[in-house]
N, C-alpha and C positions, 0 to 999 in steps of 0.2 A: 538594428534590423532583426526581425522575426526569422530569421535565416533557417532557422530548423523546421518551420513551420514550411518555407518553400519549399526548403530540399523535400518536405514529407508529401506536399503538394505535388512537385513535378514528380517524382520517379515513385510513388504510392501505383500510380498503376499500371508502370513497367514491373515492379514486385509482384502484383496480382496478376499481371498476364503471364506470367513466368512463372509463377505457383503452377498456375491452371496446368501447364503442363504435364505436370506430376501426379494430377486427379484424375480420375475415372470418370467417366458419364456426362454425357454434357448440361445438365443445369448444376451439378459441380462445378463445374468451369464457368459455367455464363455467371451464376451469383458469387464466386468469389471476384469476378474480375467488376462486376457492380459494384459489389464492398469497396473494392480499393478504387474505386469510382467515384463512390460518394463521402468515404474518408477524405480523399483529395480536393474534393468542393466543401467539405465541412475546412480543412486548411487552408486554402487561400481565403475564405474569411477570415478567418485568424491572423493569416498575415499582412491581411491591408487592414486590417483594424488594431488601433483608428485608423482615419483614413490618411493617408500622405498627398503632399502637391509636388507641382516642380516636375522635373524630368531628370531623371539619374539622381534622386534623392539621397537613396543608402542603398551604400553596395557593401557585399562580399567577397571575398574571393581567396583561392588558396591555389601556388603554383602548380603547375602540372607539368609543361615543357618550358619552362622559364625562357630558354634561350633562344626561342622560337618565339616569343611573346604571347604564348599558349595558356592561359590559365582556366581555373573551373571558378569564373565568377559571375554573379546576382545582381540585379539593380531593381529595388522597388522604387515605384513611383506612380505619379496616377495614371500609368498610360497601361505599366505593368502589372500596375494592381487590382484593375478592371479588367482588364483581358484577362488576364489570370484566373478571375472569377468566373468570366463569362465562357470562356475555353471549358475549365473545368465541370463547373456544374449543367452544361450544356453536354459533356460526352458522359455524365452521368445519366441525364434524360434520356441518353441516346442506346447506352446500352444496357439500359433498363425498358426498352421500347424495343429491344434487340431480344432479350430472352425468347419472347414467344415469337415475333414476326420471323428468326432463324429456327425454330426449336424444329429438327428433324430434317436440319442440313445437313449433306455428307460429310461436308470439312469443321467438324466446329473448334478442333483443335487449335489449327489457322485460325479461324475467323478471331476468336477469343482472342489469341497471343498480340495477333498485330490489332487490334481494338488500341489492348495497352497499350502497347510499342508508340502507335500511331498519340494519343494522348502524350504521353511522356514527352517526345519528341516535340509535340507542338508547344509545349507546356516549357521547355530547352529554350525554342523561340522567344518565347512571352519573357522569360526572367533575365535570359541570356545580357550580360556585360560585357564579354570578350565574343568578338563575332569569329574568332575559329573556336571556342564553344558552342557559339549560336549555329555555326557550319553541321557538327555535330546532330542539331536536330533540324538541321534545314535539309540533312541528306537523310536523315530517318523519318523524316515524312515521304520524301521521294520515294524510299523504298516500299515504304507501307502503304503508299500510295498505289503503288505496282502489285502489292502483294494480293489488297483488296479490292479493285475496279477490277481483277483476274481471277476472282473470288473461284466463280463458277467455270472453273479452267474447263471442263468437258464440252465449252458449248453448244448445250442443251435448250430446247425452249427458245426456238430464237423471236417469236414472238412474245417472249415477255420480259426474255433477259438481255435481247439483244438489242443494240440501237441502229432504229432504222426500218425499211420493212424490204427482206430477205429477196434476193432477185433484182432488186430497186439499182442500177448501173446507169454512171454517168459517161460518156465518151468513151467506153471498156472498164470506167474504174466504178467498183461496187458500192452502193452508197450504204450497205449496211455492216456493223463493226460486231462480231463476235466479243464476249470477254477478254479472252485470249489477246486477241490482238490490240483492243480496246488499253489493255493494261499497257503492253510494248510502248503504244502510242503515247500514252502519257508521262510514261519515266523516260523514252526520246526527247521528250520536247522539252520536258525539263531539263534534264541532264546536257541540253544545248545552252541555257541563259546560265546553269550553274558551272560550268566550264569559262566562262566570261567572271563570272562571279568571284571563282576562286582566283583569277589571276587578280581582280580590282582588291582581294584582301590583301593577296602578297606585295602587289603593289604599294597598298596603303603603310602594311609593315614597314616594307622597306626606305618610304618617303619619310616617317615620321617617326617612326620605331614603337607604338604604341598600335594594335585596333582595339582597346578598351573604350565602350563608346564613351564614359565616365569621364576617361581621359583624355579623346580627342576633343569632347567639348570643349574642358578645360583650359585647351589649346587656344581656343578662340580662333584669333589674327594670325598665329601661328601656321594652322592650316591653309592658309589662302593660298599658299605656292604649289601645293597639290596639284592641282588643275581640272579636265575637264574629262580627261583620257579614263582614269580610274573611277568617278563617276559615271558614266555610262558604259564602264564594264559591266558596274556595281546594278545599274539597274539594270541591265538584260536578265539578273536574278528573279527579280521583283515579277519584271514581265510576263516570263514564263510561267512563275510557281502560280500568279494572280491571274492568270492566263488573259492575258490584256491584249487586244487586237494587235498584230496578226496570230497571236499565240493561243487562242480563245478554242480549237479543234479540240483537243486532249480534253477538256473539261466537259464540252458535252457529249463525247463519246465515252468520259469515264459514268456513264447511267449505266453501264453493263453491269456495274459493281450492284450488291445489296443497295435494298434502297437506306437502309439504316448506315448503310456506308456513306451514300449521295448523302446523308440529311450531315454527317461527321465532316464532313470534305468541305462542303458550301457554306455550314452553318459553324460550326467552330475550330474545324483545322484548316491544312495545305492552303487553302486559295488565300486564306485571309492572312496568312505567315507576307505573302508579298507587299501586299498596302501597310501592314501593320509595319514592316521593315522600312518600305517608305518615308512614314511617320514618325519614328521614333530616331530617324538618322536624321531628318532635315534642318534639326537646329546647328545640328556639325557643320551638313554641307555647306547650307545657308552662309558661311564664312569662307566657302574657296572662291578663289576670283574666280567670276563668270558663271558662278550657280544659276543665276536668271536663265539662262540657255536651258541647262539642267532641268530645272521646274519646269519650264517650258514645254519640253520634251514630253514631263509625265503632265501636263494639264493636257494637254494635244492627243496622246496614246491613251489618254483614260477618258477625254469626251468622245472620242473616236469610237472605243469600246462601248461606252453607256449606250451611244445612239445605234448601233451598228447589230449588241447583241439584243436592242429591243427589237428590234425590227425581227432579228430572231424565233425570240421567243415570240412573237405575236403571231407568226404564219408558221412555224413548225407545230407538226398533230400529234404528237406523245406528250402525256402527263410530266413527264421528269424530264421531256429535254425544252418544254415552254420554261419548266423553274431552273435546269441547266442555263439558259437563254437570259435569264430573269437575273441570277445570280452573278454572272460574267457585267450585265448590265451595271447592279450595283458595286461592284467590285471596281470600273469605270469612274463611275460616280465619286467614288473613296480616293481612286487613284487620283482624278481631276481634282479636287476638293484638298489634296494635298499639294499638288503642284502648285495649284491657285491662292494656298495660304502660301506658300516661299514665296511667290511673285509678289505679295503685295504688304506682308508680313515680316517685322524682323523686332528681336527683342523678346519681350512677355506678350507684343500682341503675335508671333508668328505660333509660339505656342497655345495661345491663345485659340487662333484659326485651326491649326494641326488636331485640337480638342474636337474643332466641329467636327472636322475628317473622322478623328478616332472613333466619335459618336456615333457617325452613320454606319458603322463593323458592329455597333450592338444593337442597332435599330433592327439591320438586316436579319442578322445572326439568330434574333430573338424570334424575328418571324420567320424564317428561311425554314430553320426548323422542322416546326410543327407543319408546313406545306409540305417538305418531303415526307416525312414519317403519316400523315395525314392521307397522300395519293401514295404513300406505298401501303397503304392498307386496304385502299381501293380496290389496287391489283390486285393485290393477297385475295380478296373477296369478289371481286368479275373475273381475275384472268386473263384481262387485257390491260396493253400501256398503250392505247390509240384512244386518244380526243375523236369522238364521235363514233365510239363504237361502244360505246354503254352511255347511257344519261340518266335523270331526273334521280342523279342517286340521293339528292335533299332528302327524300320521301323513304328511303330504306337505311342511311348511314344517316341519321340526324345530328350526333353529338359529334361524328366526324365532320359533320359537314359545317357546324357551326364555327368547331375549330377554323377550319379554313378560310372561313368567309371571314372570322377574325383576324385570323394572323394575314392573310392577301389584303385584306384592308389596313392594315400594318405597313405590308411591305411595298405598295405602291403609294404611299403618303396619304391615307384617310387621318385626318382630325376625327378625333383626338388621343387617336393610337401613338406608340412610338414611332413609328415608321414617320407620322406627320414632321415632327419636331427636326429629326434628323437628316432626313430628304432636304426639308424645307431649307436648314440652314449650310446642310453641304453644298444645294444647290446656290446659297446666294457666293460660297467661295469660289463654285466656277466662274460665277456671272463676271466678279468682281477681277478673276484671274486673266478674264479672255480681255475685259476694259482695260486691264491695266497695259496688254501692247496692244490696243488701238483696235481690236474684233468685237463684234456685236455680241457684248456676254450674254444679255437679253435672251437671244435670238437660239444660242447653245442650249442655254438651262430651263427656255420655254419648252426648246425641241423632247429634251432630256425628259422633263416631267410631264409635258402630253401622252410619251410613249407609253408612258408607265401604266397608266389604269388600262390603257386598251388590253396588253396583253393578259393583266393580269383578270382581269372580266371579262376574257372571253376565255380563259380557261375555266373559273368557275363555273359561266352561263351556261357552257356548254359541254359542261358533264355535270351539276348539281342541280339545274332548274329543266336544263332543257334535253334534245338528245335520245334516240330511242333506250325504251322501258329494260332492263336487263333480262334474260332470257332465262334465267336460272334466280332462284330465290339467292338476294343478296341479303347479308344483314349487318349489324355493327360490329366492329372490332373487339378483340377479345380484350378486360379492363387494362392489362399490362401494357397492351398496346395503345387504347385511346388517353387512358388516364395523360404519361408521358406531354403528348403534344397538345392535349386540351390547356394543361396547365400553361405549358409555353406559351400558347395562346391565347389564355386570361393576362399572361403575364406582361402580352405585349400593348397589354390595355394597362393593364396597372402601371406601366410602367410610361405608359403616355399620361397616364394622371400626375406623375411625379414631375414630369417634365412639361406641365404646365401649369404647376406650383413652382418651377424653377425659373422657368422662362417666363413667368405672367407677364411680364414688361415687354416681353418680344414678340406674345400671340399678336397681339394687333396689326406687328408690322409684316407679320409671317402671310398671316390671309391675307394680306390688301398688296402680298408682293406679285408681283408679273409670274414667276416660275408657279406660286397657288395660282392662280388665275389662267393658264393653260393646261394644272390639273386639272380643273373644274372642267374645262374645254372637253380635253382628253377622256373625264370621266363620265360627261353627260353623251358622247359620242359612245365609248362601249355601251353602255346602260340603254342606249338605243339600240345598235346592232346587236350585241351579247345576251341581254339579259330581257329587253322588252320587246326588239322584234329581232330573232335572229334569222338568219340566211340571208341576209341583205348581200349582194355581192354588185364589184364594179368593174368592167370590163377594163376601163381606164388604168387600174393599182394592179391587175393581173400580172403584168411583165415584172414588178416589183415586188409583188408577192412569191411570183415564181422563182427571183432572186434570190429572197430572204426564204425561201424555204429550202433550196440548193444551200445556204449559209454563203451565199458569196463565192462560190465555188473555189471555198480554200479544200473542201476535202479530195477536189480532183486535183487539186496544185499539190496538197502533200501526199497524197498517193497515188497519182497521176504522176504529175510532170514532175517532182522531185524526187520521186522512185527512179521514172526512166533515165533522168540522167545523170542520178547516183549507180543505177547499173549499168548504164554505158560509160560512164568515168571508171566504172570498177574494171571492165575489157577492157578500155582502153589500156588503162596501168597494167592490168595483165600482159594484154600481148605485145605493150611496149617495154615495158619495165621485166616482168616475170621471164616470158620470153622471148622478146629481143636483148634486154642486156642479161640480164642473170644468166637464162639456161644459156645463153651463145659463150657468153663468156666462160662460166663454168666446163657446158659440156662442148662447147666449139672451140672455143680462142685458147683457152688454157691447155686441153688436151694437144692441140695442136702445135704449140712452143713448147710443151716438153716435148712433143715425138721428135721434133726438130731438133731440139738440144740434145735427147739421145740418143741420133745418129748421131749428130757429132760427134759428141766424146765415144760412140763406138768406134769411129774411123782414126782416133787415135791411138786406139786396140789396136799396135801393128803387133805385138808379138816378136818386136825388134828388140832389142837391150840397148842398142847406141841410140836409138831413139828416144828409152823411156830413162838411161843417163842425158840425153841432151835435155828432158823438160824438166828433171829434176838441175840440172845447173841454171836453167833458165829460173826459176822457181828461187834458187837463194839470191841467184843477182837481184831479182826482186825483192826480197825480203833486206837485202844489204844495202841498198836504194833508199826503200822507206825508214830502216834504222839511221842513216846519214843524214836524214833529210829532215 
């Protein structure tokens, strides 16, 4: 195993952010921590070449808390050796697209440190062997998480930085999220599946005496006595980090962060740490009695999310929370697509399946990208995050806008992009997943991929073709900035060329499948509304549209109705607990049985001698009692 090569990949640019420290001036800092940015994408080439198969192929590892079953070990394999790559050279893009889009922020100290921190961490994820290693950067993303969605802690600019639009209140509760809070929000909600999380490792420890995933595979038959309880601790982890319906809030209110932060978050860290964990465990679980249930679970909670956050992204009006919206969707899509291969998959073919899964986190990834970093130059250049309040920017941001129309025709399954190939074939693991107990997979992975072009072509239409004229001279991004996502965006086309030299045997069956054949549906319907006649509206879809752009009203239920009666549970224990027993007890009941006791023994104060010899005789009869006795 290339083990020097990972180790120089994963923490290369926790060194550089840690450097930065110590530098003066901030493009000191932004190009040192790109160096160890793109050193770390120049190594994990190196260490997936040549290329490896299989799943926990070669490991490393050297103890740490031995006695604890703690160690610092590695697994390369095709799952880790791609993500690896695509992690890395993606947060290279990203904070080389960061120089100038942040240059003349107040914090750049911050922003730089946790960049690295945040890569390192995810980079922990990707290689990770021992999962209280992998814990290690499963909690340093959380925090980096927090550090940077809170970026702009003075919140300032609430139309640009804020999510939402300011005054906007549902039933008393505010529908718009400062940074500040926006950050709180998402290390809450994580730090609730990872709470579940850490009991299902201890658990696991303690059932088998091994969480090296190397070794639990190994186990095979061995693990089936496990059961069902530590598995679905294990995935409330997944749920939260992947933010998979009901968990899906913190993700599109972390837009507060940098947009170079959203393009880091969506496109190669935090979100994709939860599916990716999904994937890389299922060949384990796949052996405890009763996993079907398990898969189950996540093919259900991940079709759930795909449909639920298109709908989303299709009726919310901000730039970054249609692609927040769009992101959660896919992430769905990944999670289903993994459930769907345990259902129907066991052997070389569940790996096999888990491969497509894995595939659609680089289809996304590659496109997700260059759309954040793409609409965060947008703003940089109008000044607004609101769909329909600047348009026809085709005609002022050309090479931006080309970008976009590439990589959105990516990431909603255009042939003969990447986005096609990987959609196409996660979507037939749903299909195949919901068949297998007895639901109309059809009926899921048609829904799944109609949604998709709508939302994604009506965000373009309607701020690149269409949409009033900008008010203020716009123009293109400065090169630092466009170069970055163009290339991603060429990338996502080259990289659909590769994948139909790969798959030439499977185009045929791809287009003439039911899930293409409701894209087409789906994309000839935006390309009508969005793109060739837009303002079509229907009084009919209003009550549903007004749903999906409330988001289901999860953000009145978690700052709503799970504020109120998290603060009325908290009076209650107060003035039951704090002050009915504590203070009564302390400052009532206790003071009260001494003052009683110390009368007593005052009234034994007679000041007599035959009385204070008669307690001392009473006093040895006692003592000559217990010695007898």
């Amino acid at each position: 195993m290339n083990s020097e090569y990972v180790f120089l990949t994963v923490f290369l640019p926790l060194i550089a952010s840690i450097l930065s420290l110590f530098v003066s001036g901030e493009k000191a800092k932004a190009w040192l921590v790109v160096a160890g940015a793109f050193l770390s994408a120049v190594f994990s080439v190196l260490a997936y070449s040549p290329p490896v198969s299989g799943i926990y192929t070669e490991t490393y590892s050297v103890p740490w808390i031995p006695q604890l079953g703690i160690y610092i070990s590695l697994h390369l394999d095709q799952f880790s050796g791609v993500m690896g790559m695509l992690v890395a050279w993606l947060v290279f893009f990203i904070v080389l697209y960061s120089v100038k889009y942040m240059e003349g922020d107040y914090r750049p100290g911050w922003y730089w440190f946790f960049m690295g921190f945040f890569a390192t961490s995810m980079l922990i994820i990707t290689y990770a062997d021992n999962l209280w290693f992998l814990l290690v950067g499963w909690e340093g993303v959380g925090l980096a998480s927090w550090a940077l969605i809170g970026h702009w802690y003075k919140d300032d600019e609430p139309d640009v930085k804020w999510v939402g639009h300011p005054g906007d209140r549902v039933a008393l509760v505010d529908y718009a999220w400062p940074p500040s809070k926006a950050g709180l929000r998402a290390i809450l909600t994580i730090r609730t599946g990872d709470s579940a999380f850490l009991v299902s490792l201890a658990y696991i420890f303690a059932a088998v005496g091994t969480v090296q995933l190397s070794g639990l595979l190994r186990l095979g038959h061995a693990i089936s006595a496990l059961g069902l309880l530590p598995l679905f601790l294990f995935l409330m982890g997944p749920l939260t980090k992947s933010a998979q319906f009901p968990f899906t809030e913190w993700l599109l209110t972390a837009m507060t962060g940098p947009t170079s932060v959203s393009a880091l978050i969506h496109a190669a860290t935090m979100v994709n740490a939860g599916v990716y964990l999904l994937i890389v465990t299922a060949p384990i679980f796949a052996s405890v009695q009763g996993a079907q249930t398990y898969f189950l679970a996540v093919l259900v909670f991940g079709a759930l999310t795909a449909i639920l956050s298109s709908i989303i992204a299709l009726t919310v009006d901000e730039f970054k929370l249609v692609l927040a919206g769009s992101t959660a969707a896919n992430l769905g899509i990944i999670a289903a697509a993994a459930g769907g291969a345990g259902l129907v998959g066991s052997g070389a073919a569940l790996t096999a399946l888990l491969w497509i899964a894995f595939m659609q986190i680089v289809g996304h990834a590659i496109s997700k990208a260059p759309l954040f970093m793409g609409y965060g130059a947008v703003i940089h250049e109008t000044g607004t995050k609101y769909l329909g309040a600047v348009g026809r920017l085709g005609n002022y941001m050309r090479v931006t806008s080309l970008a976009l129309w590439l990589a959105m025709l990516s990431l909603i399954g255009t042939p003969p992009f990447a986005g096609f190939f990987t959609k196409e074939m996660a979507v037939d693991n749903i299909s195949a997943g919901f068949d297998a107990v007895g639901f109309s997979g059809v009926l899921v992975a048609g829904l799944i991929a109609f949604l998709a072009p709508l939302y994604g072509l009506r965000l373009l239409g309607l701020s690149l073709v269409h949409g009033p004229e900008p008010k203020e001279h716009v123009h293109e991004a400065h090169p630092i900035m466009w170069v970055p996502y163009t290339v991603l965006a060429l990338a996502a086309l080259g990289v659909g060329g590769y994948f139909a030299y790969l798959y030439a045997d499977e185009v045929t069956r791809l287009v003439a499948s039911p899930g293409f054949l409701a894209f087409l549906a789906g994309f000839a319907v935006a390309l009508a509304l969005y793109v060739l006649r837009p303002g079509v509206r229907s009084r009919a879809l209003t009550p549903l549209w007004r749903i999906g752009y409330r988001r289901f009203y999860l953000p009145w239920l978690y700052d709503g109705v799970l504020v109120w009666i998290y603060h009325n549970l908290a009076h209650l224990i107060y003035w039951v607990v704090d002050r009915g027993v504590i203070d009564n007890l302390y400052h009532v009941a206790l003071p009260w049985a001494f003052g009683r006791m110390s009368a007593a023994f005052r009234r034994l104060q007679t000041g007599s001698i035959s009385w204070y010899l008669l307690y001392a005789i009473a006093g040895l009869l006692v003592l000559v009692l217990l010695v007898l006795l």
